[in-house]
NULUM-255911 format. One record per residue: z, y, x of N, C-alpha, C in turn. Coordinates in steps of 0.001 Angstrom, whole numbers, padded with zeros to 6 digits, always signed. Layout:
REM NULUM-255911
ZYXZYXZYX;...
REM end
This chain:
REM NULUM-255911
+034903+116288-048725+034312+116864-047514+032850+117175-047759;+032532+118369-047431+031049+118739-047600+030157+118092-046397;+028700+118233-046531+027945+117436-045971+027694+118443-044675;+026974+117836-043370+027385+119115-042193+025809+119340-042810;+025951+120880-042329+024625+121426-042546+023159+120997-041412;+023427+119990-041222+022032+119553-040509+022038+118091-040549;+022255+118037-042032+021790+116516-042815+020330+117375-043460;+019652+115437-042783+018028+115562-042783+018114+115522-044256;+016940+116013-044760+016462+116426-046235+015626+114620-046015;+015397+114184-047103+014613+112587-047387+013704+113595-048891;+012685+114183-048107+011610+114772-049673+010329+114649-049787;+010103+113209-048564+008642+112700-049194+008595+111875-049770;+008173+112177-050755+007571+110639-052265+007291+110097-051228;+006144+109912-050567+005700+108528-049638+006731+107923-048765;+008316+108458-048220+008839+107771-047613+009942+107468-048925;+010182+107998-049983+011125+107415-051271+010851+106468-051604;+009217+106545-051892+008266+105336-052459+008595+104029-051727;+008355+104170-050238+008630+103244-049638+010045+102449-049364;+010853+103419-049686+012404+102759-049527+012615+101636-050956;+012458+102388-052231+012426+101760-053575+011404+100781-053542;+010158+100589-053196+009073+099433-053066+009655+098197-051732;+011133+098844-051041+011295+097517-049954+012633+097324-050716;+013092+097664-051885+014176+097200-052588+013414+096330-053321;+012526+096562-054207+012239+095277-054995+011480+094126-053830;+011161+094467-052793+010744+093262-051944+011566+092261-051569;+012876+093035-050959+014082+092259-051197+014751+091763-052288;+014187+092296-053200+014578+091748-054276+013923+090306-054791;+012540+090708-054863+011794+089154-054870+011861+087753-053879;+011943+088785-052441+012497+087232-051904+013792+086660-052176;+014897+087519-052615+016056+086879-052635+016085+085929-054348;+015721+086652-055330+015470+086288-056398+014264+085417-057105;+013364+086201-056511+012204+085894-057419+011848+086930-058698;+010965+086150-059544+010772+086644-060523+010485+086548-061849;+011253+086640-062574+011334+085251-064029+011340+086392-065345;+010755+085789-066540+011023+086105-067567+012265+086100-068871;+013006+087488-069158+013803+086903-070270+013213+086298-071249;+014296+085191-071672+014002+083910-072785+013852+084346-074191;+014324+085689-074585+013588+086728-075475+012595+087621-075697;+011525+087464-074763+010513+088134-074956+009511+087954-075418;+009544+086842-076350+008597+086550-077542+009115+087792-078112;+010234+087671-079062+010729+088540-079900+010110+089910-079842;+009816+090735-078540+009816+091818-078199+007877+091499-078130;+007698+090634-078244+005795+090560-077940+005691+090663-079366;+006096+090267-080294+006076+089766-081949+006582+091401-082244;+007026+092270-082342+007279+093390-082384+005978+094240-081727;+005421+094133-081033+004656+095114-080872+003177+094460-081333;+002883+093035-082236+001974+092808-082156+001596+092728-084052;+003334+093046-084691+003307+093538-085748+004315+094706-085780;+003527+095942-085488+004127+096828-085397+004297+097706-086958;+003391+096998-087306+003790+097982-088898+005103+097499-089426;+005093+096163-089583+006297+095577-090172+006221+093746-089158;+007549+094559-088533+008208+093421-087552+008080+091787-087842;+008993+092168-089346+009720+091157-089936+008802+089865-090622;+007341+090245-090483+006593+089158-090883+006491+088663-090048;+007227+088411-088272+006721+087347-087530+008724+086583-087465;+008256+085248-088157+009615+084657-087825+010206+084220-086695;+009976+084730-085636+010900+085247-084228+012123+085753-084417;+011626+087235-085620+013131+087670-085880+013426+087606-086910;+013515+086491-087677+014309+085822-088721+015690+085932-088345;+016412+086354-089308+017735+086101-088930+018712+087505-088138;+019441+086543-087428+020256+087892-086431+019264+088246-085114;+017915+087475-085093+016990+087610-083994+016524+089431-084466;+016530+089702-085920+016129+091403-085093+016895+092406-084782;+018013+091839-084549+018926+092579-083580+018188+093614-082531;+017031+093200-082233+015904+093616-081044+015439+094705-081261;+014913+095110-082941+014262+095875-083491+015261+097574-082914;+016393+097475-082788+017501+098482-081873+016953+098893-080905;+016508+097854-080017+015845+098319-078368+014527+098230-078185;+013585+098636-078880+012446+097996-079214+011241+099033-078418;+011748+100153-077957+010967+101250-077087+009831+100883-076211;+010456+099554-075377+008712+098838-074690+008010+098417-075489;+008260+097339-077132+007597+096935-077881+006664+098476-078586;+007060+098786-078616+006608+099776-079690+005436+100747-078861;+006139+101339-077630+004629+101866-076524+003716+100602-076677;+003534+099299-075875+002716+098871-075675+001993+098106-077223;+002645+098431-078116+001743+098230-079353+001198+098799-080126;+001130+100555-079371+000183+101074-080002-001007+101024-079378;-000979+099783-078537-002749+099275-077902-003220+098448-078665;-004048+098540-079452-004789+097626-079718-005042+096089-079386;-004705+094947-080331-004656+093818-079895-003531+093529-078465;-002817+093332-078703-001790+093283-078049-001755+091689-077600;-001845+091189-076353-001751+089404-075732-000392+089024-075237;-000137+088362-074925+000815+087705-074129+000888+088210-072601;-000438+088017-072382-000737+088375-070828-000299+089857-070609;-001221+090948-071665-000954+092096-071516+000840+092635-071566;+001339+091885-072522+002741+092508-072519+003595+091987-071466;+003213+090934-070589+003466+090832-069346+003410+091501-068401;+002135+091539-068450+001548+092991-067259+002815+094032-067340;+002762+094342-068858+003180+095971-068997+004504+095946-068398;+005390+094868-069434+007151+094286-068560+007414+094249-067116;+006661+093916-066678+006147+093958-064726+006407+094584-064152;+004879+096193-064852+005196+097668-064534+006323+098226-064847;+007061+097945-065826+008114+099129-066193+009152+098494-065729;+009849+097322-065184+010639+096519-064247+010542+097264-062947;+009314+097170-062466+008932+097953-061072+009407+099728-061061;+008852+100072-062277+009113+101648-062628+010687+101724-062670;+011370+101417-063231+012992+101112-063204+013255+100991-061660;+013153+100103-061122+014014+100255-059871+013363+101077-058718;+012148+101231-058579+011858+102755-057534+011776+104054-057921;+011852+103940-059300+012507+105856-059778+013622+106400-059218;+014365+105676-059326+015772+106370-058643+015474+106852-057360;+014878+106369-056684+014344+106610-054916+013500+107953-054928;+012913+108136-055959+012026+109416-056263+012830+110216-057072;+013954+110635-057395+014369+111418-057872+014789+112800-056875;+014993+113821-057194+015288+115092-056614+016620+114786-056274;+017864+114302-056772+018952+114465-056742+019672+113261-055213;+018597+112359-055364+018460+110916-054602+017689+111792-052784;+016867+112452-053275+015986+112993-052325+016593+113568-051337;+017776+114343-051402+018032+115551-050973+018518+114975-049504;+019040+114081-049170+019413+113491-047549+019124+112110-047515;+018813+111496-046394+018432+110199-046164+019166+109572-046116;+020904+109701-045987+022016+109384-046407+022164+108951-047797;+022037+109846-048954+021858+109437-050026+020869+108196-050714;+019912+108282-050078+018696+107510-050547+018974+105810-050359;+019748+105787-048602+020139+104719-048306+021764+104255-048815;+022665+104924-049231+023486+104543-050010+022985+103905-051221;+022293+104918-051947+021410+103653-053564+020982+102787-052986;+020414+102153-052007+020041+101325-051493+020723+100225-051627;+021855+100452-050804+022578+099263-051120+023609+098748-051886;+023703+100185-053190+024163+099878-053940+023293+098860-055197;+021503+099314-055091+020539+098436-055726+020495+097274-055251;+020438+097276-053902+019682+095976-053394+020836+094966-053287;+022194+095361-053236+022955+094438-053048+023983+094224-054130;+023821+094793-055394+024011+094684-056653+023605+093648-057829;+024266+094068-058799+023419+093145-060187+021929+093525-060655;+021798+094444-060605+020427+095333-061195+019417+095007-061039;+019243+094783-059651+018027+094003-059240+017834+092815-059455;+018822+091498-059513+018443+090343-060057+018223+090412-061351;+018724+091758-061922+018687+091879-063447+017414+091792-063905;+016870+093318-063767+015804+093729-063801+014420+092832-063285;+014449+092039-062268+013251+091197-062234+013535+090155-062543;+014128+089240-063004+014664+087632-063379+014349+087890-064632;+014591+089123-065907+014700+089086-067059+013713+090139-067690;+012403+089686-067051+011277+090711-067251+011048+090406-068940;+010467+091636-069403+010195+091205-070487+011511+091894-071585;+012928+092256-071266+014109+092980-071741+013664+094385-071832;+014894+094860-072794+014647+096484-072713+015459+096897-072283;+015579+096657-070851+017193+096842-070098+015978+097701-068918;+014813+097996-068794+014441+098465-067669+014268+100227-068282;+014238+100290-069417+013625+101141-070363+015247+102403-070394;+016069+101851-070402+017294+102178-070430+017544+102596-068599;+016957+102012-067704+017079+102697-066571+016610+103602-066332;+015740+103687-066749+014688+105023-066603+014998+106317-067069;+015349+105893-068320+016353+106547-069099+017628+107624-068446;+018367+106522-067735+019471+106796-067178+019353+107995-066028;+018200+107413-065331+017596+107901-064167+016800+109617-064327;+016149+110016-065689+015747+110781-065802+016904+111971-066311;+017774+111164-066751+019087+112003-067569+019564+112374-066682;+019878+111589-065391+020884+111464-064032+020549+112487-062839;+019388+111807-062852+018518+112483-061534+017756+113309-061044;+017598+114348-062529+016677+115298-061790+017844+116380-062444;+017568+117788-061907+017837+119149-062370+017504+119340-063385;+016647+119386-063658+015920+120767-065071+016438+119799-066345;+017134+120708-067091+018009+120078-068493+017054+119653-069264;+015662+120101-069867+014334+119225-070537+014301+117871-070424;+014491+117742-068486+013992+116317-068033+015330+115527-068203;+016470+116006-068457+017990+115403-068606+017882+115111-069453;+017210+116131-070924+017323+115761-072426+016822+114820-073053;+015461+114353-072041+014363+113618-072507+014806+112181-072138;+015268+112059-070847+016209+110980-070626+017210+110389-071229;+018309+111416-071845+019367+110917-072699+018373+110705-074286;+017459+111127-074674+016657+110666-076228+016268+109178-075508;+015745+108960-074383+014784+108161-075041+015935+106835-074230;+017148+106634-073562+018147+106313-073761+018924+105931-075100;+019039+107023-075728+019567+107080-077019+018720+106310-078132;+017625+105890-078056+016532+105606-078890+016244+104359-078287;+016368+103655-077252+016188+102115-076647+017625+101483-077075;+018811+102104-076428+019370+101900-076892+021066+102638-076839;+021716+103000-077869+022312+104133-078139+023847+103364-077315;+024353+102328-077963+025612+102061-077326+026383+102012-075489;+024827+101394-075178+024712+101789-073271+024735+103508-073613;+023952+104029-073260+023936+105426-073471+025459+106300-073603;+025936+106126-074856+027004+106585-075193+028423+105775-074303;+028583+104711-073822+029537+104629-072863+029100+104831-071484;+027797+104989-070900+027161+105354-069415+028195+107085-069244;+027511+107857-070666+028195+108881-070504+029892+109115-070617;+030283+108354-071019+031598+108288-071164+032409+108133-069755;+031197+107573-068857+031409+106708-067464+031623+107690-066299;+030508+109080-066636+030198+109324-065669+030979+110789-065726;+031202+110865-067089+031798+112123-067399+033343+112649-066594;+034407+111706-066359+035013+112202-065014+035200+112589-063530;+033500+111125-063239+033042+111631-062010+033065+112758-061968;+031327+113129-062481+030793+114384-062352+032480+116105-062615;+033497+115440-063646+034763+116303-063234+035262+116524-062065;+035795+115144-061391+035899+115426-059963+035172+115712-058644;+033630+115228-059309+032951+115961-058135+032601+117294-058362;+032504+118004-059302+032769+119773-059499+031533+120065-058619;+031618+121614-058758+030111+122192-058321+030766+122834-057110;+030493+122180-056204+030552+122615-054145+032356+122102-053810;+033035+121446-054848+034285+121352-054445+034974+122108-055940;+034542+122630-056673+035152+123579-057740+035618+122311-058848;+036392+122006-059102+036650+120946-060233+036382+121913-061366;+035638+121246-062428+035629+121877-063550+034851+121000-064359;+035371+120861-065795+034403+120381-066804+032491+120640-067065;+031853+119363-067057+030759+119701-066696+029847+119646-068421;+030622+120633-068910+030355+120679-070178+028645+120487-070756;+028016+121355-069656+026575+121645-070157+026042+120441-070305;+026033+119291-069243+025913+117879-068900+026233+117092-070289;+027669+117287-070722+027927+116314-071900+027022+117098-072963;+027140+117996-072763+026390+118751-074315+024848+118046-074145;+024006+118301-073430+022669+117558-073246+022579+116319-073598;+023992+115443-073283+023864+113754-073178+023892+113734-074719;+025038+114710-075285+025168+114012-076767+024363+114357-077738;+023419+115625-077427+022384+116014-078065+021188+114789-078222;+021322+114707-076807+019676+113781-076526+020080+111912-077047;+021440+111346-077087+021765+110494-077421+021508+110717-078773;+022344+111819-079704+021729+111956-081435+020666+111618-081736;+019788+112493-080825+018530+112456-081406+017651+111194-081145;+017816+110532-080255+017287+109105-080053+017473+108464-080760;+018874+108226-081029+019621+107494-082064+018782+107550-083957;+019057+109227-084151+018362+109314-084986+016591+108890-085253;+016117+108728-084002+014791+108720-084718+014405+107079-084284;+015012+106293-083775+014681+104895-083969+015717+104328-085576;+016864+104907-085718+017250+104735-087246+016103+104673-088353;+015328+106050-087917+014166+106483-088952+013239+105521-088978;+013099+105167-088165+011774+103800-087759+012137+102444-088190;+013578+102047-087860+014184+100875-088791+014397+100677-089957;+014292+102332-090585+014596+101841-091918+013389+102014-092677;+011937+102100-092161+010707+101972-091939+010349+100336-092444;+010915+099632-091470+010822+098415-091228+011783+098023-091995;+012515+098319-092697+012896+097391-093537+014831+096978-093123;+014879+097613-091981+016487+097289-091453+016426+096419-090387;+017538+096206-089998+017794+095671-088619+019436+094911-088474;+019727+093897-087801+020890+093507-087674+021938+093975-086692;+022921+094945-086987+023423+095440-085572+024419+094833-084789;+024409+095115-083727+024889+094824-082443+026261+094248-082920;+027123+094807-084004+028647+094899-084184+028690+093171-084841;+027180+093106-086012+027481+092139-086535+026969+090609-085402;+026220+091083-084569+025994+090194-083331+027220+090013-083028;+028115+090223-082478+029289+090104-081832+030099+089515-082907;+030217+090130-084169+031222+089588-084817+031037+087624-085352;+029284+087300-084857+029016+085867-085006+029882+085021-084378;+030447+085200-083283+031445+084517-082405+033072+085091-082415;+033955+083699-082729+035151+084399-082490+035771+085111-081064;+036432+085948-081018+037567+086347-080286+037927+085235-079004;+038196+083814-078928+038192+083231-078364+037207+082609-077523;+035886+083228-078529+034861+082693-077392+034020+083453-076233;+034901+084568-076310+034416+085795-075963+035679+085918-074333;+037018+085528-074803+037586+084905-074140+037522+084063-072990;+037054+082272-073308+036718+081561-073013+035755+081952-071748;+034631+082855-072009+033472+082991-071214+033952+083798-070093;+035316+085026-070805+035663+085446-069283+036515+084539-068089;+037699+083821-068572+038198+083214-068027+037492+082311-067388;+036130+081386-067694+035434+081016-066835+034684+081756-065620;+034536+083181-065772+033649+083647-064694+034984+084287-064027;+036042+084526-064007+036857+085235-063262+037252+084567-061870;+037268+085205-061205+036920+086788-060295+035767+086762-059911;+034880+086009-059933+033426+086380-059510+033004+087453-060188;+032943+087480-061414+032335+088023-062532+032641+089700-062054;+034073+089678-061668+034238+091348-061044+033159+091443-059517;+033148+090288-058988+032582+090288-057512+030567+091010-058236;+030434+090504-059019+029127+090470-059135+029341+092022-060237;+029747+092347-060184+029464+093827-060893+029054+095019-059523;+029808+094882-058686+029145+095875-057749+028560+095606-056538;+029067+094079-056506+028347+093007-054946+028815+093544-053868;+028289+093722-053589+027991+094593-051542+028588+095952-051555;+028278+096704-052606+029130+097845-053472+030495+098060-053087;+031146+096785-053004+032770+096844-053050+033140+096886-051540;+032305+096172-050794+032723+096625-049233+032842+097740-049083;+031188+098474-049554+030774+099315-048691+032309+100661-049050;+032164+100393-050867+033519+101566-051498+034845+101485-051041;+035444+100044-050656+036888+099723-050181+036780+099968-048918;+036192+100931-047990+035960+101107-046879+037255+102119-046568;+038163+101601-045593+039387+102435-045688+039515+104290-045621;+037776+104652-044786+038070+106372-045424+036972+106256-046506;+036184+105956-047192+035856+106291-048325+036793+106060-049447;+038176+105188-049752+038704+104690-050653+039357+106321-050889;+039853+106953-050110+041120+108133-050002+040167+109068-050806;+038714+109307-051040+038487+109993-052221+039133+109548-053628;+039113+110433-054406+039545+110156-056021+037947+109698-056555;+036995+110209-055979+035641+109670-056544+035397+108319-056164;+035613+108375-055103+035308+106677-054700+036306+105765-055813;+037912+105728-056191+038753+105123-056133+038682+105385-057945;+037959+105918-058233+037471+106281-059807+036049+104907-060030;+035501+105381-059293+034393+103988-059258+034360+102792-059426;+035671+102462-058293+036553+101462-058207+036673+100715-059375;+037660+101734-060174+038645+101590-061360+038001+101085-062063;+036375+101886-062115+035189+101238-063315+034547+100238-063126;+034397+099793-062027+034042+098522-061592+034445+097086-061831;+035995+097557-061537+036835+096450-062202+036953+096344-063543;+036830+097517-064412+037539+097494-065716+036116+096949-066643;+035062+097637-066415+033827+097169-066782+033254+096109-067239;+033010+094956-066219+033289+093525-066621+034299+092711-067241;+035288+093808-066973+036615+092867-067880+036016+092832-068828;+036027+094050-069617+035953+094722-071001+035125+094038-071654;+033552+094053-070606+032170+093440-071880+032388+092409-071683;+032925+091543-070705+032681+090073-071485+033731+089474-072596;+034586+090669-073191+035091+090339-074254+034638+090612-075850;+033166+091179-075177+032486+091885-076341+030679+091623-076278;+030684+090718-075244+029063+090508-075054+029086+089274-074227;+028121+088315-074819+027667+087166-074149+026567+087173-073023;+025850+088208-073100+025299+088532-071340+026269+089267-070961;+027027+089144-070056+027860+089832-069297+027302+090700-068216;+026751+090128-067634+025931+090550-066475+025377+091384-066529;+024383+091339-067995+023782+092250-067914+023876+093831-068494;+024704+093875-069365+025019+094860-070210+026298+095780-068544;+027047+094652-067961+027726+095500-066639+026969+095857-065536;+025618+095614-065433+025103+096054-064714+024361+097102-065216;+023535+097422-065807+023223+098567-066851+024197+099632-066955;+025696+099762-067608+026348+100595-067133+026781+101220-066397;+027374+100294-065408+027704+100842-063846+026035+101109-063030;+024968+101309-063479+023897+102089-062933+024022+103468-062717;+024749+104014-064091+024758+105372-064427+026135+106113-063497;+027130+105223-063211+028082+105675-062395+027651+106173-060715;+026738+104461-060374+026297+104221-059302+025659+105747-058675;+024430+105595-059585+023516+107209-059704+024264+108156-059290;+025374+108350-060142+026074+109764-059857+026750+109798-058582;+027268+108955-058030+028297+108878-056805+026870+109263-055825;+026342+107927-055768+024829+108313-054689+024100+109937-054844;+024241+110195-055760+023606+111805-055612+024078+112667-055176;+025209+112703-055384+026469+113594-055127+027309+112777-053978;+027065+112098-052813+027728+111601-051591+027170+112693-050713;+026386+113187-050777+025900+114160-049338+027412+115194-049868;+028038+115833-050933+028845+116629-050791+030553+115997-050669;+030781+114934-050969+031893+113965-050889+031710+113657-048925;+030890+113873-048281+030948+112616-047299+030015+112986-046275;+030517+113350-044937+029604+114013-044064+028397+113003-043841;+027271+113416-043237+026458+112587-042871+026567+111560-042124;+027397+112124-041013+027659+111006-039919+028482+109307-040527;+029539+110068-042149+029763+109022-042513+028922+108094-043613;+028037+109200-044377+026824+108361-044840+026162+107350-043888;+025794+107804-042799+025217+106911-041360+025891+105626-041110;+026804+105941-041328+027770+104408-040607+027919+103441-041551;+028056+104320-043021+027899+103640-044379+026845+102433-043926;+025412+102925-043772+024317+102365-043935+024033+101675-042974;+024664+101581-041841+024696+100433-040278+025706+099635-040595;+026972+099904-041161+027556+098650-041286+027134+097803-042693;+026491+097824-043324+026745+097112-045082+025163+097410-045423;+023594+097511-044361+022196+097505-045379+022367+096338-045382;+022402+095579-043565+021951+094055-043752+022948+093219-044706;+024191+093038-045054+024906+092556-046180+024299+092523-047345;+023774+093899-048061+022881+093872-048995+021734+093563-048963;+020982+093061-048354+019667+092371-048187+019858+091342-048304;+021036+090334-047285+021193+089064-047505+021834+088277-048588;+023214+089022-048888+023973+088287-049750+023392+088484-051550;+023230+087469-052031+022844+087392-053320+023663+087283-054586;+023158+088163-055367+024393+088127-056387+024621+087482-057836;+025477+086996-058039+025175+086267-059197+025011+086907-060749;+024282+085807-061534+024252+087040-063072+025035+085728-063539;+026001+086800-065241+026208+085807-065920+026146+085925-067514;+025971+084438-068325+025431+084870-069448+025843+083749-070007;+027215+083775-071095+027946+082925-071966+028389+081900-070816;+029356+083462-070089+030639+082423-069043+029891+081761-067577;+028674+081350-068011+028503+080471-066496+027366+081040-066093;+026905+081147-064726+025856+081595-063672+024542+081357-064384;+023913+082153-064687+022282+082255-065147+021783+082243-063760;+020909+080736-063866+020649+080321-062664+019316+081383-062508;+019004+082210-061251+017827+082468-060926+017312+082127-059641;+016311+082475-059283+016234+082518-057745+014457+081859-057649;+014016+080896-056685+012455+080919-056469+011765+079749-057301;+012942+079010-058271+012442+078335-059138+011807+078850-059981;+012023+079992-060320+011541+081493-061103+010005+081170-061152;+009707+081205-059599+008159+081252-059430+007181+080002-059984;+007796+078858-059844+007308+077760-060656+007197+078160-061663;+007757+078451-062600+008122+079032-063907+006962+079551-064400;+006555+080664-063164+005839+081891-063234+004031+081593-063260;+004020+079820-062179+003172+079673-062231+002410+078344-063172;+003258+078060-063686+003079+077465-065080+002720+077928-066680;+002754+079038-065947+003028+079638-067735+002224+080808-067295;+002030+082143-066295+001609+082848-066372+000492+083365-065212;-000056+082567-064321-001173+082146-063287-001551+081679-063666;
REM end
């Protein structure tokens, strides 16, 4: 169903700004705000940026990192690089990650849309993601996603899928894999058709990312990849970790998400009921192949999320965007979602702030 033609346009930065700046507010009170337990690794990388491997952080399968290393590497071409400062910077680009999407053109276009991401962010994994585990290159990859996703002009798509492709290539290459039937069934005004130009950009700009952090690793001397990370643990323990988080583990991939989508007329789309499918199948999958679970399924299903929210003003009249967002904001504000990481609940929440003020106040 197309959108009625007197859905309000949402196209001031100052009221986008403000929707994305009261997502991470809700986000901090419900969460807090904590550091990932790897971000030495990623400070030791940008503070020997010529060659990584002389700081023994990443001894071992620890430079696995040297893969996603895009925040290390900006903030170390500053001079003298601190602890404090690469804090700061993790902060900003945490913050930059979750109110870009709110400023995008594609996000902009009805106030319907804007407040659907809403509560697909605020009442999601992403946000406990993204601020609990400051200091990751999981925010770097949103941005990413977001610039590939969310605007028009194919430059700003291309530049998104490189520097995606170049943080890190394996998100990237299944995001697109993700979104690539949506964007089929949502077609241009109702027209189903292959959205060829779209994949051609993703796999261009994924190559070339790909290719030029390769060039830089083998700079440095090499890197441990992701395949042989995984292959450190057997089959069973990969196992083990899902069968402990099941069914939460699906609950916490889309949170508040799953109301708002199992909503008996949004389900009767094929877009909605495609979402669905990925929602569930998603978390199965990585926690048979990744010991953060949480986080690698929340990262993916971003790029799905994106696309449905941009493209709901033409799936979904306004009036039902409206009702969307009266029955299910306050749900997503309140209810909190869990992360998980080797099977059991990565505790977060306002202990965070102790944390925060021990170590970095």
């Amino acid at each position: 169903m197309e959108t009625e033609s007197s859905s309000k346009t949402f196209s001031s930065l100052p009221a986008s700004f403000a929707v994305g700046g009261l997502a991470v507010l809700v986000g901090l009170i419900k969460y807090g705000i904590d550091m990932w337990s790897g971000w030495p690794n990623m400070l030791a990388i940008a503070q020997n940026l010529a060659n990584p491997h002389v700081s023994s952080l990443l001894a071992g399968n620890q430079d696995y990192v040297l893969n996603s290393s895009t925040s290390a590497i900006l903030i170390g071409l500053v001079p003298n690089v601190t602890p404090a400062t690469f804090v700061i910077w993790s902060v900003f680009l945490a913050l930059v990650s979750l109110v870009l999407p709110f400023l995008c053109p594609q996000i902009r276009r009805s106030q319907g849309q804007a407040k659907l991401l809403f509560i697909f962010v605020v009442g999601g994994a992403l946000l406990p993601l993204v601020l609990t585990w400051i200091g990751s290159y999981d925010p770097v990859s949103v941005i990413g996603l977001t610039l590939a996703l969310g605007f028009r002009n194919s430059l700003v798509n291309l530049s998104g899928w490189i520097l995606v492709g170049f943080n890190h290539f394996s998100i990237g290459a299944i995001s697109l894999l993700l979104i690539a039937p949506l964007l089929w069934l949502i077609g241009n005004h109702g027209v189903r058709r292959v959205p060829w130009l779209k994949m051609a950009v993703g796999l261009a700009g994924l190559g070339l990312g790909n290719f030029f952090i390769m060039i830089i690793i083998g700079v440095w001397g090499g890197a441990t990849s992701r395949w042989t990370v995984f292959r450190h643990y057997e089959p069973s323990f990969y196992l083990n970790n899902l069968i402990a988080t099941m069914p939460i583990i699906v609950f916490s991939a889309l949170g508040v998400g799953w109301l708002l989508l199992l909503d008996r007329r949004l389900i009767k789309s094929p877009v909605t009921k495609l979402l669905v499918a990925q929602g569930l199948a998603i978390p199965i999958v990585i926690s048979l192949f990744a010991v953060d679970q949480s986080r690698v399924t929340a990262v993916l299903l971003f790029a799905p999320m994106l696309v449905f929210a941009s493209h709901s003003q033409e799936l979904f009249s306004e009036n039902e965007l409206k009702r969307m967002w009266n029955r299910w904001w306050l749900a997503a504000v309140i209810i909190p979602v869990p992360l998980f990481l080797l099977g059991s609940i990565d505790m977060v929440g306002w202990q965070s702030i102790l944390h925060w003020r021990a170590n970095f106040l």
